[in-house]
N, C-alpha and C positions, 0 to 999 in steps of 0.2 A: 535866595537862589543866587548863585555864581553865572553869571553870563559870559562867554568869552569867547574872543576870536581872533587865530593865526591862519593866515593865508586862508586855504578853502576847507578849513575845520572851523565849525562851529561848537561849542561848548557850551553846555547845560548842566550846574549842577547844583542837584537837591539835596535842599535840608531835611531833618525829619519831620520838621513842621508842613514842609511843601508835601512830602507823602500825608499826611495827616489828612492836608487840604482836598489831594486829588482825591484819596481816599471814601474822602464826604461827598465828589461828584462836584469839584469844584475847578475846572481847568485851568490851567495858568496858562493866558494869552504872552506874548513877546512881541514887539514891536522890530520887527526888524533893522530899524534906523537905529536902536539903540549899540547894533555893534555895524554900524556902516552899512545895511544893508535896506537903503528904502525900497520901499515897497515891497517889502515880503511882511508879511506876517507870521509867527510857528504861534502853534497851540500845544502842548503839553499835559495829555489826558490819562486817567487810569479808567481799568476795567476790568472785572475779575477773568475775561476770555476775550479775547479776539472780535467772538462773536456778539459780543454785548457792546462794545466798545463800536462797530461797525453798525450795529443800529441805533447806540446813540446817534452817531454820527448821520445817519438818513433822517430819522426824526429833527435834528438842526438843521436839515437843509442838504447836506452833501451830499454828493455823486461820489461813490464807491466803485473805483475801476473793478471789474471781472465779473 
C-alpha cells in the first residue's frame, strides 16, 4: 500500500494484493502518525453493499450516524 500526504489530502493506494486482503474480510488499519497525523487512526474496509459493510461495522462496536 502507497500511503501519502500533501497539505490536507490524504492518499491511500492499493495494490492488488490489498484488494485480495480486504476481499478475504481483512481491514487494513493506518496509523495516522505514520503521515504526521497522531491521533487519528483510518481503517480501510471492503464490502460487497454499503449495507454489509455498516453492520460489520455495528457488530465491531461502531456508532453508525443516521
Amino acid at each position: 500500500m502507497l500511503k501519502a500526504r500533501a497539505g490536507h489530502t490524504i492518499l491511500f493506494g492499493l495494490s492488488a494484493r490489498n484488494i485480495e486482503l480486504l476481499k478475504q474480510g481483512k481491514p487494513i488499519p493506518i496509523n495516522g502518525s505514520d503521515l504526521h497525523l497522531p491521533g487519528l487512526n483510518f481503517v480501510i474496509m471492503y464490502g460487497e453493499t454499503e449495507a454489509d459493510m455498516e453492520n460489520d461495522l455495528r457488530k465491531a462496536g461502531f456508532v453508525i450516524p443516521g
